[in-house]
N, CA, C and O atoms as a GROMACS GRO file, in nm:
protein
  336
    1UNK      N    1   4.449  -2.802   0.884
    1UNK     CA    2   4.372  -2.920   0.916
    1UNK      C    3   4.224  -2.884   0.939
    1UNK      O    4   4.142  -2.953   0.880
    2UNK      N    5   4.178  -2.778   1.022
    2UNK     CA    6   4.061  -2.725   1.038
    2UNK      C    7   4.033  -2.736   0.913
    2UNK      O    8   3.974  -2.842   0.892
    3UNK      N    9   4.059  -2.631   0.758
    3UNK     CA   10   4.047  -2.650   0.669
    3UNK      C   11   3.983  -2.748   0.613
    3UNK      O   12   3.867  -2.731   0.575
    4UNK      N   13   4.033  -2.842   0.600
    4UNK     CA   14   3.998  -2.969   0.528
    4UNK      C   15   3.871  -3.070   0.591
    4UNK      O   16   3.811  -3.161   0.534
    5UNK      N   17   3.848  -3.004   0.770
    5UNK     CA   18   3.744  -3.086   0.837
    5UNK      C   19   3.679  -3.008   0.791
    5UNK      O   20   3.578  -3.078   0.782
    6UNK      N   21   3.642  -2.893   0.742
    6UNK     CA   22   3.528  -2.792   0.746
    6UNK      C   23   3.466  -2.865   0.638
    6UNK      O   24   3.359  -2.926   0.638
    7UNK      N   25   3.568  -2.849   0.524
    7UNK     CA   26   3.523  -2.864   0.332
    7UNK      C   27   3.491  -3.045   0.359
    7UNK      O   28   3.375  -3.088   0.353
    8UNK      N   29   3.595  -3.126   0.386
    8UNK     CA   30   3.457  -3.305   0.404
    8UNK      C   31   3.371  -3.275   0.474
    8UNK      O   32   3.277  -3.340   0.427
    9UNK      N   33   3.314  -3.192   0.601
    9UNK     CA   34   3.169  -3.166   0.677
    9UNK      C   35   3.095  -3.131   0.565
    9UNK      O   36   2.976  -3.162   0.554
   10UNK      N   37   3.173  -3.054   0.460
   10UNK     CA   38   3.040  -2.969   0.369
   10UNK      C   39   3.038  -3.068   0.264
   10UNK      O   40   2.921  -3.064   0.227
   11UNK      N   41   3.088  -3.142   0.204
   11UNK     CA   42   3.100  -3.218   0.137
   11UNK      C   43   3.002  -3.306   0.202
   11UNK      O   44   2.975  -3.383   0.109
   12UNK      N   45   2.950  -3.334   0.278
   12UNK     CA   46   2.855  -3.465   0.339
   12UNK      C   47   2.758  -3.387   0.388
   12UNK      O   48   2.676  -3.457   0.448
   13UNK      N   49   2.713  -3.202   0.391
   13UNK     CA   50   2.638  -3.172   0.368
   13UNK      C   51   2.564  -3.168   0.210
   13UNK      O   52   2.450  -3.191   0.171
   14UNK      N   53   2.676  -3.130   0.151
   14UNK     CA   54   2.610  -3.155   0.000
   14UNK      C   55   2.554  -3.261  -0.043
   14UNK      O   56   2.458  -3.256  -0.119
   15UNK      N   57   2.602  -3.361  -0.006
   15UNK     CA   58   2.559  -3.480  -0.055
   15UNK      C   59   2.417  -3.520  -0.019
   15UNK      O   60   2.345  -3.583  -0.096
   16UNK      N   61   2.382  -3.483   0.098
   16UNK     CA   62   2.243  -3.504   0.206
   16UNK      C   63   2.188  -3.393   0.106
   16UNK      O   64   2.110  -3.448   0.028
   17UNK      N   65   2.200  -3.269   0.083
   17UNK     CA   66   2.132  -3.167  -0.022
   17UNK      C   67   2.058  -3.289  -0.129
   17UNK      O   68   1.945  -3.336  -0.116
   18UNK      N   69   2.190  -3.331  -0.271
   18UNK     CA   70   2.140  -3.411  -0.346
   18UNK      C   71   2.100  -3.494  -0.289
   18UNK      O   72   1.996  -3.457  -0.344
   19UNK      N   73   2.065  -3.596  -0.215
   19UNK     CA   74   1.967  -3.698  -0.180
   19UNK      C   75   1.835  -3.626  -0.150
   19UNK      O   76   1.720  -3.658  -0.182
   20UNK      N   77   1.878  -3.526  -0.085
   20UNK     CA   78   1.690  -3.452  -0.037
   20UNK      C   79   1.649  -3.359  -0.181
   20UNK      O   80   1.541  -3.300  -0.169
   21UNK      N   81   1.709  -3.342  -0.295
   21UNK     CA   82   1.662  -3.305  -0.427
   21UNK      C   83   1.608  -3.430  -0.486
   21UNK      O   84   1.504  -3.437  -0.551
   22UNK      N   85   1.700  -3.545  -0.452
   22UNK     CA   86   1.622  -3.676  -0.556
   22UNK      C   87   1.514  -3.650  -0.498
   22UNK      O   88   1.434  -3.580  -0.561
   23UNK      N   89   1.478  -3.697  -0.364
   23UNK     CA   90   1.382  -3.767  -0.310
   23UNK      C   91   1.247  -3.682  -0.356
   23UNK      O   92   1.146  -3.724  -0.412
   24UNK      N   93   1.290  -3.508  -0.298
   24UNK     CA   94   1.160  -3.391  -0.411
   24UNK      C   95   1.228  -3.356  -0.549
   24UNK      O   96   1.287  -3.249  -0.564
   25UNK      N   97   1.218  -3.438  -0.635
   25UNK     CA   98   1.217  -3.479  -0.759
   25UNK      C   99   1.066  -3.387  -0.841
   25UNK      O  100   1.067  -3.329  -0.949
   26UNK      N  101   0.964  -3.400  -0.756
   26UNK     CA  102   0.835  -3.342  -0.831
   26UNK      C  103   0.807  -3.190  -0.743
   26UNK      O  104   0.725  -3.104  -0.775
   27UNK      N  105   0.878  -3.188  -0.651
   27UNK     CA  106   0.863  -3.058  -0.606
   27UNK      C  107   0.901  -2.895  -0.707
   27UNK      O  108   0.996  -2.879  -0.783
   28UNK      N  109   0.827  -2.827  -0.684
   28UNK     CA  110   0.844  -2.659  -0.784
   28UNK      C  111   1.006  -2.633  -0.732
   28UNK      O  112   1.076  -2.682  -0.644
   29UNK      N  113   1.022  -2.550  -0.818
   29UNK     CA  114   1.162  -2.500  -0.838
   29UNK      C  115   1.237  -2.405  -0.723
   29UNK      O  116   1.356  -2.397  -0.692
   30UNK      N  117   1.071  -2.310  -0.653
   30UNK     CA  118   1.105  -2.274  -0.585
   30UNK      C  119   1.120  -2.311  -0.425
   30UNK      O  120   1.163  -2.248  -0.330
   31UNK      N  121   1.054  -2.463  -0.441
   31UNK     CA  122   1.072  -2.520  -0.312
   31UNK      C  123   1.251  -2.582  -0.306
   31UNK      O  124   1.316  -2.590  -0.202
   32UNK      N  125   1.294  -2.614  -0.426
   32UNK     CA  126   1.425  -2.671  -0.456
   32UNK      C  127   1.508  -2.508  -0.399
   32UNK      O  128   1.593  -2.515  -0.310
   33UNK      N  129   1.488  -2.435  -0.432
   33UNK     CA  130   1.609  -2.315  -0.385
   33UNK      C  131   1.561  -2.281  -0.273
   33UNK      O  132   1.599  -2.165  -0.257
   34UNK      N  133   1.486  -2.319  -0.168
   34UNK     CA  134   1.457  -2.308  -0.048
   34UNK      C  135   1.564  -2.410   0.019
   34UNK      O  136   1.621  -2.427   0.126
   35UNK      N  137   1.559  -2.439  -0.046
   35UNK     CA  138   1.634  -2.612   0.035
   35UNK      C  139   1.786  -2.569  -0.020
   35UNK      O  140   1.856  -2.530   0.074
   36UNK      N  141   1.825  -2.569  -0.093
   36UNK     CA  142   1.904  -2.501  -0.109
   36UNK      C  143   2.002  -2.378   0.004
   36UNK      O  144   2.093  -2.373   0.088
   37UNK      N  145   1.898  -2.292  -0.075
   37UNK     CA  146   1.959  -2.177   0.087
   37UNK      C  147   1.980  -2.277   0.210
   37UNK      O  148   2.091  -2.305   0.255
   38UNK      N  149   1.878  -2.318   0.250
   38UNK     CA  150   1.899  -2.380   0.387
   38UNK      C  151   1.995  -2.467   0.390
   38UNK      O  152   2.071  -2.460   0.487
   39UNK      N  153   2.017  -2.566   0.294
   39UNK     CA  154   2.157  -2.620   0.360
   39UNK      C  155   2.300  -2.575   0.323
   39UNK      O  156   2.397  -2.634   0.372
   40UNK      N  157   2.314  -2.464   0.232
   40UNK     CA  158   2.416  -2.364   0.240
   40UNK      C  159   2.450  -2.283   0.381
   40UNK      O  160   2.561  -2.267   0.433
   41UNK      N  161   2.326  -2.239   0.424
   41UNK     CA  162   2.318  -2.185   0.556
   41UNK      C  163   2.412  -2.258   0.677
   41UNK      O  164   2.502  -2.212   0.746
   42UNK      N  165   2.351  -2.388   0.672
   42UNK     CA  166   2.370  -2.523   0.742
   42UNK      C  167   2.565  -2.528   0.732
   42UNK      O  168   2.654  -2.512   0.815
   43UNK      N  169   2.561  -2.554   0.609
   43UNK     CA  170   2.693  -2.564   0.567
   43UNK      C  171   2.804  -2.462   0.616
   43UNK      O  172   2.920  -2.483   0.651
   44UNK      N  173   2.751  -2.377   0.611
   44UNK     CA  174   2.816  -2.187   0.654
   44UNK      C  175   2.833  -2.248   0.802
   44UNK      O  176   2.938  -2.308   0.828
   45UNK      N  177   2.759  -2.238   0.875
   45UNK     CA  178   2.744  -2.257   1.000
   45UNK      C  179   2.814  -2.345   1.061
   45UNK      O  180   2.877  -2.314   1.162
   46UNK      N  181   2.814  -2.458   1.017
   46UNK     CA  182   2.912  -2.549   1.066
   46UNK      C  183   3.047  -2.507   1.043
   46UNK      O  184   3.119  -2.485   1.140
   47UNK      N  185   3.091  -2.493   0.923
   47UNK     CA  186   3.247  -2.428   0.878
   47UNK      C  187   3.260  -2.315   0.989
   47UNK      O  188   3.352  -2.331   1.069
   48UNK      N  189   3.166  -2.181   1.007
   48UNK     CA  190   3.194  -2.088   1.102
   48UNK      C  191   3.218  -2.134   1.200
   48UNK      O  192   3.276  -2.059   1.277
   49UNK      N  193   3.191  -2.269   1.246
   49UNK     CA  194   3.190  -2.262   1.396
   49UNK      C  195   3.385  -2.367   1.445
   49UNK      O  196   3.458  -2.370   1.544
   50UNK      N  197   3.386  -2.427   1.317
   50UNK     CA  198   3.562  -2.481   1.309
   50UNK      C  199   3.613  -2.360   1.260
   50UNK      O  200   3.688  -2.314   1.347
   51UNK      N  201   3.608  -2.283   1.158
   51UNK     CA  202   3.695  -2.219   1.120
   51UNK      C  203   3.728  -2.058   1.227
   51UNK      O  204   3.840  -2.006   1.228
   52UNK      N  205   3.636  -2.012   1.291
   52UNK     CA  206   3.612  -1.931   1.298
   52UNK      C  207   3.630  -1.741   1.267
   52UNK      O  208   3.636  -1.637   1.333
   53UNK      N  209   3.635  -1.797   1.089
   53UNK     CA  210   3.669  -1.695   1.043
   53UNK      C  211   3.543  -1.694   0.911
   53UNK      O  212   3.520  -1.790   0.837
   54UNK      N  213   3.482  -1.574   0.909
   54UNK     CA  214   3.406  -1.577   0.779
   54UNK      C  215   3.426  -1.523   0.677
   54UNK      O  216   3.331  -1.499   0.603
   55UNK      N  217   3.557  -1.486   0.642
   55UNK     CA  218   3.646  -1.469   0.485
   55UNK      C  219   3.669  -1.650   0.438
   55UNK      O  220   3.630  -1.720   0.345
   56UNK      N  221   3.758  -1.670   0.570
   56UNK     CA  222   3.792  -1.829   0.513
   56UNK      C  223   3.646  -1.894   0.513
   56UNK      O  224   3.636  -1.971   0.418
   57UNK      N  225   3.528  -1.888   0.591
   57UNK     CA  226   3.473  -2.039   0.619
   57UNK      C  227   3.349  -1.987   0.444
   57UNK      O  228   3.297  -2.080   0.382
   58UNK      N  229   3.325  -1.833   0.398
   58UNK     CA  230   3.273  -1.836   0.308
   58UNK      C  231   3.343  -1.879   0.198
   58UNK      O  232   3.272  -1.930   0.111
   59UNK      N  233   3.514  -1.871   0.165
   59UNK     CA  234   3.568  -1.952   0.062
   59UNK      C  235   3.556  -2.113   0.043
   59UNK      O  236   3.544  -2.183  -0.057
   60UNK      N  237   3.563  -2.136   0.149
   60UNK     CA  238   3.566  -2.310   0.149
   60UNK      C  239   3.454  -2.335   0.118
   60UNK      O  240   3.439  -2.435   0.049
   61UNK      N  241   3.327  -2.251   0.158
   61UNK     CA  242   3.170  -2.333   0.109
   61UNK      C  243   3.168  -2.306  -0.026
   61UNK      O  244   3.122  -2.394  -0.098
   62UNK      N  245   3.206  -2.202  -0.076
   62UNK     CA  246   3.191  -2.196  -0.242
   62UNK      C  247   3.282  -2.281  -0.313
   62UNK      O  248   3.255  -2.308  -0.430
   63UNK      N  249   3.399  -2.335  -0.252
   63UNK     CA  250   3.497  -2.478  -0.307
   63UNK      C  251   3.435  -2.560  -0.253
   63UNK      O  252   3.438  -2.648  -0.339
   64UNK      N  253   3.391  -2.592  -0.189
   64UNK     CA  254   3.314  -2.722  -0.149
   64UNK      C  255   3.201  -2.719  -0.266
   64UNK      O  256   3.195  -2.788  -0.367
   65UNK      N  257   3.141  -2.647  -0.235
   65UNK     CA  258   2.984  -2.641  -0.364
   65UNK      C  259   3.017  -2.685  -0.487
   65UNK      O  260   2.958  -2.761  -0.563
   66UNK      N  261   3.146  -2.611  -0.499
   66UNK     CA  262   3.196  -2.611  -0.698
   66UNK      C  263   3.256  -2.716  -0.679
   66UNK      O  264   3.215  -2.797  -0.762
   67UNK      N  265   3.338  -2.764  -0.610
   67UNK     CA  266   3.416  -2.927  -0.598
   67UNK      C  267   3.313  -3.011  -0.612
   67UNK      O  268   3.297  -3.080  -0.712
   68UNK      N  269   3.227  -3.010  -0.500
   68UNK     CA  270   3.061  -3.198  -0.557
   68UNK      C  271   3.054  -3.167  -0.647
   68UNK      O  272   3.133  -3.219  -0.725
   69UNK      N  273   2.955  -3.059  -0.706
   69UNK     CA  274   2.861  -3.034  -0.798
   69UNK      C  275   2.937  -3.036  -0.945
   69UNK      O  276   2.875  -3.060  -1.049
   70UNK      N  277   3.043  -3.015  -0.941
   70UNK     CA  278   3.156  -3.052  -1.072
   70UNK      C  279   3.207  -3.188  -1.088
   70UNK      O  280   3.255  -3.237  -1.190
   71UNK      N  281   3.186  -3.258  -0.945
   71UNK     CA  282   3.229  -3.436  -0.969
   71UNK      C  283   3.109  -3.449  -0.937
   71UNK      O  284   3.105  -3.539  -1.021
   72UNK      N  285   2.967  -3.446  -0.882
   72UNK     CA  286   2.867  -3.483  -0.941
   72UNK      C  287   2.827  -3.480  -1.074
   72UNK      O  288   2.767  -3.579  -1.115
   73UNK      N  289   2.850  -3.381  -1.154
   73UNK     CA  290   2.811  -3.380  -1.293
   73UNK      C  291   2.933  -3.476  -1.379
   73UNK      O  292   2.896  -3.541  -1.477
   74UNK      N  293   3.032  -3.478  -1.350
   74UNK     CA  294   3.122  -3.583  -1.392
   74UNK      C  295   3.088  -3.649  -1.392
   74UNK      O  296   3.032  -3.671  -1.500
   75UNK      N  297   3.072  -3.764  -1.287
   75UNK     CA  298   2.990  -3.859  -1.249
   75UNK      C  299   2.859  -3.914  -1.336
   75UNK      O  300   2.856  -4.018  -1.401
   76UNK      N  301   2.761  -3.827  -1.320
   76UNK     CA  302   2.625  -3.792  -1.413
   76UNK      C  303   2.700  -3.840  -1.576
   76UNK      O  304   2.662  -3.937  -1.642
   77UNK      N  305   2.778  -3.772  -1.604
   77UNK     CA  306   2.818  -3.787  -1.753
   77UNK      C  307   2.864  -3.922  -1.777
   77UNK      O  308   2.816  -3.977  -1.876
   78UNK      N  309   2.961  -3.997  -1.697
   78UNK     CA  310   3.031  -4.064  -1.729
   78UNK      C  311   2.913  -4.203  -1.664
   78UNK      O  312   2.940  -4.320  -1.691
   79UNK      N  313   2.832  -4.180  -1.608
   79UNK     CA  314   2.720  -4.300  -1.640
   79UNK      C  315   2.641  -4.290  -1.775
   79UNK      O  316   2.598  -4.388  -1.834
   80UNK      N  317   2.630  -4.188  -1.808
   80UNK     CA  318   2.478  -4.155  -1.937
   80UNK      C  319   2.598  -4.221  -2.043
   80UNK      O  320   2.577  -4.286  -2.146
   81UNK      N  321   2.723  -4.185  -1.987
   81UNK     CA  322   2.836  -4.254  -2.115
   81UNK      C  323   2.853  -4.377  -2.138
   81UNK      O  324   2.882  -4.420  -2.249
   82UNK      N  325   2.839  -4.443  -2.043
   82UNK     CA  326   2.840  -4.603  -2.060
   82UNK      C  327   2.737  -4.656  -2.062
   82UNK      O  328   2.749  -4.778  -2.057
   83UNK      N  329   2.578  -4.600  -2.071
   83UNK     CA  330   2.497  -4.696  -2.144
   83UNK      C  331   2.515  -4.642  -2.271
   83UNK      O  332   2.501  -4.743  -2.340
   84UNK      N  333   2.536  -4.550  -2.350
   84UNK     CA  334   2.553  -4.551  -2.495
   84UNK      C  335   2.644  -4.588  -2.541
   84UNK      O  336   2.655  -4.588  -2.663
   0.00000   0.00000   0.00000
């Protein structure tokens, strides 16, 4: 159960990530992987502090990451698909 609170916490960190990428949309690339790190960090941190293990709480942030960012781009596709 811990489990699963950690990965939806990070899951609603990710999501706050992509909203704070739309919003710096014109920002350099390297301000985008600043932000980045930091809310991976963010993300780590919170999981460490339910899970309190950092074998498990670093697996769940890299399934959490690859879980949005693979149904975000789903997502992404399957709109660009229905206006054409």
């Amino acid at each position: 159960m811990k489990n699963y609170i950690a990965f939806l916490l990070q899951l609603i960190i990710w999501s706050a990530f992509s909203i704070a990428q739309w919003l710096s949309a014109k920002d350099h690339i390297e301000y985008k992987w600043i932000m980045f790190i930091v809310f991976f960090y963010l993300g780590f941190l919170i999981a460490k502090k339910i899970l309190q293990s950092f074998r498990v709480t670093f697996i769940i942030t890299l399934i959490s990451l690859f879980t949005f960012f693979s149904l975000k781009m789903f997502f992404e596709q399957m709109i660009i698909s229905s206006y054409f």
